[in-house]
C-alpha positions in Angstrom: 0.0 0.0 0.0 1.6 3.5 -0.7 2.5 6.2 2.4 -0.6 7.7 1.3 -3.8 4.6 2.2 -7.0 4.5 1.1 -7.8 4.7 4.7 -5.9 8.1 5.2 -6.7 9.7 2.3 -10.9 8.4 2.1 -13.4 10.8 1.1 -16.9 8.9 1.0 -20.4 10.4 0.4 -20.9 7.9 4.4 -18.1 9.2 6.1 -15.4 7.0 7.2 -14.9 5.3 10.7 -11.9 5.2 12.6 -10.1 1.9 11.6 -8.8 -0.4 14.7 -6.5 -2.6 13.1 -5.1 -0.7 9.8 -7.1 -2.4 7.6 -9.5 -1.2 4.9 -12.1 -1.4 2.5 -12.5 0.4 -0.7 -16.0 -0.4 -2.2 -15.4 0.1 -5.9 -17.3 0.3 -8.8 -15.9 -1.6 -12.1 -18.0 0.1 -14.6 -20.2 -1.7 -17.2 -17.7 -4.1 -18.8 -13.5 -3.9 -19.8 -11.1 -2.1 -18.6 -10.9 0.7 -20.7 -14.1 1.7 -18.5 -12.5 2.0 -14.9 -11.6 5.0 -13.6 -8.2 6.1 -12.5 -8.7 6.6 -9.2 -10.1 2.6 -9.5 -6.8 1.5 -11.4 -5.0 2.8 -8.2 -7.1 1.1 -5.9 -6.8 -2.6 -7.8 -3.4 -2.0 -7.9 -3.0 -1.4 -4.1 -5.2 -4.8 -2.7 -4.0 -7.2 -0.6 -7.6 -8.7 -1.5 -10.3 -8.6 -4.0 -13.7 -9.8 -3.0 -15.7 -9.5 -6.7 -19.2 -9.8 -8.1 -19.8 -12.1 -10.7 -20.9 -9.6 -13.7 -17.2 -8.3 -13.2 -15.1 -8.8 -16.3 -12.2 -11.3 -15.3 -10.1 -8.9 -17.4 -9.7 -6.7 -14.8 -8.2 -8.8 -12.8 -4.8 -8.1 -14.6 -4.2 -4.9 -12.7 -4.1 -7.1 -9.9 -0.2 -7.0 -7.6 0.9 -10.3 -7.5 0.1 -12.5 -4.7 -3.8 -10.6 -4.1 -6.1 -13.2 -2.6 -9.5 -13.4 -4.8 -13.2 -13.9 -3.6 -15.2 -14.1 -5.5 -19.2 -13.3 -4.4 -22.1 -14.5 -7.1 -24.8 -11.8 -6.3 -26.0 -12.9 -10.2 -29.9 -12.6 -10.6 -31.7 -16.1 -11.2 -28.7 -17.8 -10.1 -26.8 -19.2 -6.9 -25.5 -16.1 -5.4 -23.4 -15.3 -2.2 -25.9 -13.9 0.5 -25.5 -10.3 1.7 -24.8 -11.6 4.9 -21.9 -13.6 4.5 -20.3 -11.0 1.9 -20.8 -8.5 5.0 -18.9 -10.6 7.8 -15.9 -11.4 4.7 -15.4 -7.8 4.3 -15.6 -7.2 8.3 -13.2 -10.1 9.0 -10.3 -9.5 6.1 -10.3 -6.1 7.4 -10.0 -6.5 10.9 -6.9 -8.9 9.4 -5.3 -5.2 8.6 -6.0 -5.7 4.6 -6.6 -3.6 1.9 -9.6 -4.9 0.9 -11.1 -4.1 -3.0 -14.9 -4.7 -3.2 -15.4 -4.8 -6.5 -18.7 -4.2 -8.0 -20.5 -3.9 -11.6 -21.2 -0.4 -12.7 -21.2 2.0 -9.8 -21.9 0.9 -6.1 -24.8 3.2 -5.2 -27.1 2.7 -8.3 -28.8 -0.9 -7.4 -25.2 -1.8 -6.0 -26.0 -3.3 -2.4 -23.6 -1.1 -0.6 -25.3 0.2 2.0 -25.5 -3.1 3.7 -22.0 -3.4 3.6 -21.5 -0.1 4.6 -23.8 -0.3 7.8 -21.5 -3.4 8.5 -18.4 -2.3 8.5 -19.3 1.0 10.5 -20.7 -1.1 13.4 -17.1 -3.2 13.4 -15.4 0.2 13.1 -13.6 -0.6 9.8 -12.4 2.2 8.0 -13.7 2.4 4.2 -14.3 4.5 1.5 -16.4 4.4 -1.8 -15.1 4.7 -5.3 -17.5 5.8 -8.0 -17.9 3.9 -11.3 -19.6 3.9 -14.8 -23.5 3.0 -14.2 -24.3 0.5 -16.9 -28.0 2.7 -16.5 -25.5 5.2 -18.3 -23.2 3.7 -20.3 -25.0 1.0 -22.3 -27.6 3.3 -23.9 -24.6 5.5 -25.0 -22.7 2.8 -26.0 -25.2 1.4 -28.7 -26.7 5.2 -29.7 -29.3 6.4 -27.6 -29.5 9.7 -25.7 -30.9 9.5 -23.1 -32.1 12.7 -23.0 -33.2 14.9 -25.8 -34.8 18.9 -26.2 -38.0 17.6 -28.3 -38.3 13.3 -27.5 -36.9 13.3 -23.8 -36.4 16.3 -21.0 -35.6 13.5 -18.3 -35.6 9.8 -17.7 -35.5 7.4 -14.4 -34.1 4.2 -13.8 -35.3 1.7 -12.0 -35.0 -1.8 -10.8 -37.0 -4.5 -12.3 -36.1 -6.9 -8.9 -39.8 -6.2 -7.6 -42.5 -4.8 -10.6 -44.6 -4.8 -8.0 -43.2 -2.4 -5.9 -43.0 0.2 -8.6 -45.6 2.9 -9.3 -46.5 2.1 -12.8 -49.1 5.0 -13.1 -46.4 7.6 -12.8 -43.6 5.5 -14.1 -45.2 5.4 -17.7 -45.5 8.8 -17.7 -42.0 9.5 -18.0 -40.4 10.1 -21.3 -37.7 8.0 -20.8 -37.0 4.6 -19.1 -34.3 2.4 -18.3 -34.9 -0.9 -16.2 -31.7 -3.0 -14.9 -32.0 -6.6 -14.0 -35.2 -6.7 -16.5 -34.1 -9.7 -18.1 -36.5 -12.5 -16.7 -39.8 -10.0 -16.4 -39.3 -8.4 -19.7 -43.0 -9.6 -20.7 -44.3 -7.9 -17.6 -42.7 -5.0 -18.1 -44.3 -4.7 -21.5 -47.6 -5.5 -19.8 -47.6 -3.1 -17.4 -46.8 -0.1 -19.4 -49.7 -0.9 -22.0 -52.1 -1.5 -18.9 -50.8 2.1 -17.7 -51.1 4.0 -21.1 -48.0 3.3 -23.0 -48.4 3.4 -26.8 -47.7 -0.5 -28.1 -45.2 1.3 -30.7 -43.7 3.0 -28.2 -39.4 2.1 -29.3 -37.6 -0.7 -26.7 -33.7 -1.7 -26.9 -32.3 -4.3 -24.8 -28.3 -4.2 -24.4 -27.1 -7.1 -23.6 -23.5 -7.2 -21.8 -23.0 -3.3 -22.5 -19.3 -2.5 -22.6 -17.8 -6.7 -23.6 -16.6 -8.0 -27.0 -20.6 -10.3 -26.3 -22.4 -6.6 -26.3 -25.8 -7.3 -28.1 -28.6 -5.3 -28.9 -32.3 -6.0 -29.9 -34.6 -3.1 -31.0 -38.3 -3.3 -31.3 -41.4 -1.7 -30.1 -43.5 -2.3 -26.7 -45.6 -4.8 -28.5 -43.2 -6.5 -30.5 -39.9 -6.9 -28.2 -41.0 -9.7 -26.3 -41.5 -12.0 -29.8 -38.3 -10.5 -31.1 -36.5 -12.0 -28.2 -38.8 -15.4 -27.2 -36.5 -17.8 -26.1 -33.4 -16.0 -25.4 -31.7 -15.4 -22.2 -31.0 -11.6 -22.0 -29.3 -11.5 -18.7 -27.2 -9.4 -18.0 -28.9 -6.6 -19.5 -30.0 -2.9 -19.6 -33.7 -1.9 -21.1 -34.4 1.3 -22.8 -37.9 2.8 -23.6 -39.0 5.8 -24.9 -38.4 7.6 -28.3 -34.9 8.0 -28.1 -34.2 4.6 -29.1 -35.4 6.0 -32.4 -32.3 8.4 -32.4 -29.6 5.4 -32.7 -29.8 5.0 -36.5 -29.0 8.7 -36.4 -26.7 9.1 -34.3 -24.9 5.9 -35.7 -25.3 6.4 -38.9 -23.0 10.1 -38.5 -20.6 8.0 -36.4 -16.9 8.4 -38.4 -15.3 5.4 -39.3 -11.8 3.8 -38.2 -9.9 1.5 -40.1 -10.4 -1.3 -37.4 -14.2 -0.6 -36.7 -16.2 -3.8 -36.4 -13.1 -5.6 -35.9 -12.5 -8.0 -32.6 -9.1 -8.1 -31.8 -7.6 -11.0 -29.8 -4.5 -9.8 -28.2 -2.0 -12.9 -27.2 0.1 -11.3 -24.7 1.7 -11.5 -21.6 -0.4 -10.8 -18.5 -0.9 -7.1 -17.1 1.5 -6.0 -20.4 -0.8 -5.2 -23.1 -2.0 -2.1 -21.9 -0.1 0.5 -24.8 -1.3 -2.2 -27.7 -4.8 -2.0 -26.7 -4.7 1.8 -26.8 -3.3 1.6 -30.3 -5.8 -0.6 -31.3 -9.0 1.3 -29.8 -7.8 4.3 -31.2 -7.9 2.6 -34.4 -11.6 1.3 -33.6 -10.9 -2.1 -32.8 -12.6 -3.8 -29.9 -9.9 -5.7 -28.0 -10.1 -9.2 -25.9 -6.9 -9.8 -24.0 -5.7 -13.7 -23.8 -3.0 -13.4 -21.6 -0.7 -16.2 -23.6 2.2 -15.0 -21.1 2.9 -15.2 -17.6 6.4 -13.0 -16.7 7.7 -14.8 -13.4 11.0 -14.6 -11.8 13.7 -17.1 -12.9 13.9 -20.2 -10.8 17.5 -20.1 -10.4 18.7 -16.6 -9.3 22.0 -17.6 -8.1 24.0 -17.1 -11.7 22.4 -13.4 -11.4 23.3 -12.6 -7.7 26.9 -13.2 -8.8 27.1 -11.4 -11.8 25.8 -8.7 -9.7 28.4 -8.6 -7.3 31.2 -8.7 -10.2 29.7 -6.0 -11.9 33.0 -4.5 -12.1 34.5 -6.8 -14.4 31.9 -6.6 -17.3 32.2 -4.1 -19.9 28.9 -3.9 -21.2 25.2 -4.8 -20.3 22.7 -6.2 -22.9 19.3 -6.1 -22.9 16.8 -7.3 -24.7 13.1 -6.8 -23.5 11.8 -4.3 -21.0 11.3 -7.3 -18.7 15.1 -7.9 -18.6 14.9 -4.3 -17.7 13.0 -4.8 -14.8 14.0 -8.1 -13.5 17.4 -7.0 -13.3 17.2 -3.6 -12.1 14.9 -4.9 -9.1 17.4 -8.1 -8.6 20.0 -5.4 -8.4 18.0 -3.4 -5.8 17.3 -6.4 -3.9 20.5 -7.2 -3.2 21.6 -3.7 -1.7 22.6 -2.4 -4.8 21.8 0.8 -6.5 22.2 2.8 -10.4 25.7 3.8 -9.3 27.0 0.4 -9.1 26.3 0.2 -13.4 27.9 3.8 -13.6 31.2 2.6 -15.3 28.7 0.6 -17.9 27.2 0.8 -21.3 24.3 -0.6 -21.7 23.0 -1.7 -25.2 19.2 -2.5 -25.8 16.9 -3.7 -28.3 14.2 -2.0 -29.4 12.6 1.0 -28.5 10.3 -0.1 -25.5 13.2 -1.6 -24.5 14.5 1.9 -23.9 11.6 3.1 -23.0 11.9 1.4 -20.0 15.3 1.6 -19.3 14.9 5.5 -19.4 11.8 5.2 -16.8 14.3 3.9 -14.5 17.0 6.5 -14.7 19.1 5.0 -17.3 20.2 5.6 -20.9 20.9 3.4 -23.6 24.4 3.8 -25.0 23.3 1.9 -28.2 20.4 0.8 -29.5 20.5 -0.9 -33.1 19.0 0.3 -36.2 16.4 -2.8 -37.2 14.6 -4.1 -33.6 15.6 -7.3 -33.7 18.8 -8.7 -31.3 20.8 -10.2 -34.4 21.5 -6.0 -35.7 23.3 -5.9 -32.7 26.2 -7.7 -33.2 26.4 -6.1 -37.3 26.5 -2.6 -35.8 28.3 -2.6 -32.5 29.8 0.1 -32.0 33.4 -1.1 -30.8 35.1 -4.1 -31.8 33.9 -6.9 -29.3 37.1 -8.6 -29.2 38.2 -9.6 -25.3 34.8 -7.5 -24.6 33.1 -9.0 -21.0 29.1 -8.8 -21.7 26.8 -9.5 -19.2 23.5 -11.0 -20.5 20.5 -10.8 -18.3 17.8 -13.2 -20.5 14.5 -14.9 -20.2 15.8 -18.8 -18.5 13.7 -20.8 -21.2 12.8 -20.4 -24.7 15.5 -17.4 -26.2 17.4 -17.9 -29.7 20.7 -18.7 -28.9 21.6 -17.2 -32.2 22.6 -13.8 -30.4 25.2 -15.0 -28.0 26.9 -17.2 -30.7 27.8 -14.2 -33.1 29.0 -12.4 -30.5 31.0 -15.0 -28.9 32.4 -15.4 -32.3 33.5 -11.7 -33.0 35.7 -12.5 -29.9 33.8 -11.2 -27.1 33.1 -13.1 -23.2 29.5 -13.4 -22.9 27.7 -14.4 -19.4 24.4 -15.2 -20.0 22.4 -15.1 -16.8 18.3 -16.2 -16.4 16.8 -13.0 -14.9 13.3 -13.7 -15.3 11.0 -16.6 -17.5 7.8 -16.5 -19.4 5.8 -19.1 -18.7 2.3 -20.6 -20.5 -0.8 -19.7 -18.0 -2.9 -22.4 -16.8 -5.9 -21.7 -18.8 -7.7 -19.0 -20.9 -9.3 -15.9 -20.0 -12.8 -16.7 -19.6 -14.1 -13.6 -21.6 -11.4 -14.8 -24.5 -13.0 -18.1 -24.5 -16.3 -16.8 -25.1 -15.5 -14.4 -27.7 -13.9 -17.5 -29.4 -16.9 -19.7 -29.3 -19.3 -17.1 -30.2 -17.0 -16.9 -33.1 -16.7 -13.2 -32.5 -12.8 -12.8 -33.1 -11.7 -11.5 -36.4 -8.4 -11.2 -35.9 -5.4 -13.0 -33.5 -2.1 -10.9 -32.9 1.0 -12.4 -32.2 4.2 -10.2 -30.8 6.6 -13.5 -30.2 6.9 -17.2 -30.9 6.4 -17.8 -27.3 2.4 -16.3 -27.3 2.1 -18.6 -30.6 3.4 -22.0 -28.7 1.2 -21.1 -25.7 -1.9 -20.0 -27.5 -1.8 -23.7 -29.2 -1.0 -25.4 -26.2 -4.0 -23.2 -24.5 -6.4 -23.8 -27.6 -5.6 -27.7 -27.3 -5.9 -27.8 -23.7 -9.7 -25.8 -23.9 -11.3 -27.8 -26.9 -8.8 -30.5 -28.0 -8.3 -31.6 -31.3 -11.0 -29.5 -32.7 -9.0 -26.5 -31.9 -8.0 -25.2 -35.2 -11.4 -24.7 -35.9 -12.2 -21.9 -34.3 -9.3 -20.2 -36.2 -11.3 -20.8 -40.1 -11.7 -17.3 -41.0 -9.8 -15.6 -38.2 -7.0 -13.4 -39.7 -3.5 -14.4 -37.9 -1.1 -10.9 -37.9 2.3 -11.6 -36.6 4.9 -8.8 -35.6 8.1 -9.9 -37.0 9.7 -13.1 -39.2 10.4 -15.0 -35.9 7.1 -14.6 -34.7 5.7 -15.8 -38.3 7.7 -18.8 -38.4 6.3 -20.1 -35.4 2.8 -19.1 -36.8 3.3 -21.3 -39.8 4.8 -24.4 -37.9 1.8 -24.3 -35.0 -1.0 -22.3 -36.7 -0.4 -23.1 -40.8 -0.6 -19.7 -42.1 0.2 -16.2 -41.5 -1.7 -13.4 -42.8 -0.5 -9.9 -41.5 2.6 -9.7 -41.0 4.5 -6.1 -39.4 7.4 -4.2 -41.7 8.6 -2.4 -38.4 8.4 -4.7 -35.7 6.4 -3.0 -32.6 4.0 -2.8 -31.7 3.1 0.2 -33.4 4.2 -1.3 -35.9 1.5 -4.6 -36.2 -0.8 -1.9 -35.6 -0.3 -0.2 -39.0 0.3 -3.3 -40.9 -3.4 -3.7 -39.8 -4.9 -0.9 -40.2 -3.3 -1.4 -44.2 -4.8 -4.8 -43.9 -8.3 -3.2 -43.2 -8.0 -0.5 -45.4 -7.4 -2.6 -49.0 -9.3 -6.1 -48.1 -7.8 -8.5 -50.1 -6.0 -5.8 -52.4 
């Protein structure tokens, strides 16, 4: 947690109470779907937990943001299924912080509209836990924007209310359908009574309906229809989790869509192989483009294993010459290995450090160091062709990934004359299974494209894809476009996938980005 906690710094609409143990509990709200929908203020939080205790409409893609080693809890609370009772969520949040955790209570949308957080509020006052209450995106909000319709217009719609659909019968209907504008949550199941209940009450049977279905997700649906017609439109069909819209600004979405500008990757689903809580600046480039990105984290970054060879090479640092690097996470796993063992930046002073690529320098820079050389092309073999010294009796220290790097580097060099100590500073790994939103964008056949920024993500997305659905795997690949960033990364998309069809002229990530946005813009040109 930093100097500053959540429990010192809280400002909550409730006030906070005087925590007895250090612990406590942010009640946050996770917006209606991704993560490009949290707020800032709720990246900081995730990042801080010790715990998460999380509803079940929560997109599993924000766990990423995640520090390692955060227990998870999940708590159901899903409508028409088995669902963690209020009371028991209650005495969890009370008890893990009295522990003297950060706690994360993570919720759908925003935790005051239809959230359930008074209850835990009231509970964690009477223990004297300390809390606070983070807003977030109302789906009430955000899923009628999300697919076109204003809510609120000068000539259809001065005002709308939302309501819960958990009890019709607790609603006023005679007022209710006098209001330009509605939106029900949790309407799903008593969409027929709804329907009923306005016509009883004097709603017009062409009065315009939408339902959005998992607003803010790669599954986001929408049906349009009419008071009378909706409930045909959608017989048969479970609509859960879902926002309903009625009123005639539903009419407004061809409009408003229609004037909409187009991006080269509009209508696209991008499935982004990559390693976990790293594909942050690739989405961005992606979204900006109009893609809608699902992360399949095909990467896990751990420590290595063995961390002996690198504690050594740390304390001879004087004897090396230069430092090579060749990913930001041998950027980070070194410098924090080097911090860890009572070290600081001055110990590399009488080094030059040569990198590949320019995230790779990126990061290097964020930690306070400069590149001395960085090679033309991004790829580690232009580093030997353009060193910038002879490498005769050079000493090269080599911090690496411990399984799966091209040895093709270290044998050119070794060959020019130089002495290079390759030491395993960190290892990418395959996760144990796919991310659950990945899978169902995959079997809904939703994915239009697969990106690939190593061999490593294309050996673990098989061996993830093989694992989830056997030997019928490759079938959910027929008409999926496969973009790879580099040659490397191609080769291994021929040998385990059979094709390649984007492949990156600059390889970054910027650069798989254009050579898909080309890919977009001329079809099959």
């Amino acid at each position: 947690m930093s100097a500053k906690s959540p429990a010192q710094s809280t400002v909550s609409p409730t006030g906070v109470s005087p925590a007895g143990s250090g612990g406590c509990v942010s009640i946050v709200g996770a917006g209606p779907g991704t993560i490009d929908y949290l707020t800032v203020q709720a990246r900081q939080r995730l990042r801080q937990a010790d715990v998460l205790v999380y509803d079940a409409l929560v997109d599993p893609g924000l766990l990423q943001l995640l520090p390692v080693g955060c227990e998870q809890v999940p708590m159901g609370k899903r409508g028409g299924r088995p669902s963690a009772a209020q009371g028991d969520i209650n005495r969890t949040l009370v008890a893990l912080a009295q522990q003297g955790k950060h706690v994360v209570r993570l919720k759908s949308g925003d935790p005051f509209v239809l959230g359930r957080a008074t209850a835990e509020i009231q509970a964690l006052q009477a223990a004297r836990c300390s809390f606070e209450v983070i807003p977030g995106l109302s789906s009430a909000l955000t899923a009628p924007l999300l697919v076109g319709i204003p809510l609120t217009d000068p000539v259809l719609s001065r005002g709308f209310g939302v309501f819960t659909a958990h009890d019709l019968d607790a609603l006023d209907w005679p007022r209710i359908s006098r209001i330009e504008t509605l939106v029900f949550l949790m309407g799903g199941r008593g969409l027929a009574d709804i329907c009923q209940r306005l016509q009883t009450h004097g709603q017009r049977g062409d009065t315009p309906v939408a339902i959005i279905q998992w607003a803010g997700q790669v599954r986001q649906r929408v049906w349009q229809g009419t008071v009378l017609s909706i409930v045909q439109q959608t017989k048969g069909m479970r609509l859960s989790p879902c926002v309903i819209v009625v009123g005639e600004v539903v009419r407004l979405r061809e409009y408003v869509q229609s004037n909409n500008p187009s991006l080269p990757l509009s209508g696209q689903t991008v499935l982004v192989t990559r390693a976990a809580g790293q594909s942050s600046l690739f989405t961005e480039l992606l979204i900006t483009q109009g893609a809608t990105v699902v992360d399949m984290p095909a990467l896990e970054i751990v420590a290595a294993r063995d961390l002996n060879p690198l504690d050594r090479a740390l304390q001879q640092l004087s004897t090396y010459h230069w430092l090579l690097l060749t990913s930001a996470n041998a950027v980070t796993f070194f410098l924090d290995r080097l911090w860890h063992g009572g070290q600081d930046l001055r110990a590399l002073a009488h080094l030059k450090i040569a990198v590949v690529g320019k995230k790779t320098a990126k990061v290097l820079g964020e930690r306070g160091l400069k590149a001395d050389f960085i090679p033309p092309n991004y790829i580690a073999d232009a580093l030997v062709e353009h060193f910038p010294e002879p490498l005769t009796n050079l000493n090269v220290l080599f911090p690496r990934v411990e399984h799966g790097g091209r040895p093709v580097l270290v044998e050119a060099f070794r060959r020019q004359g130089a002495q290079v100590d390759e030491v395993a500073a960190y290892d990418s790994v395959c996760p144990g299974a796919i991310a659950p939103a990945a899978v169902a964008a995959l079997q809904d056949r939703q994915v239009n494209i697969v990106t690939f920024a190593s061999a490593k993500t294309v050996r673990h997305f098989a061996q993830l894809m093989a694992q989830t659905w056997g030997e019928d795997w490759m079938s959910y690949l027929e008409g999926v476009t496969i973009a790879s960033i580099g040659p490397q990364t191609s080769i291994a998309c021929n040998d385990r996938l059979g094709r390649v069809d984007i492949e990156a002229i600059d390889y970054t990530l910027d650069g798989l980005t254009q050579a898909m946005v080309q890919w977009a813009s001329h079809g099959d040109d």
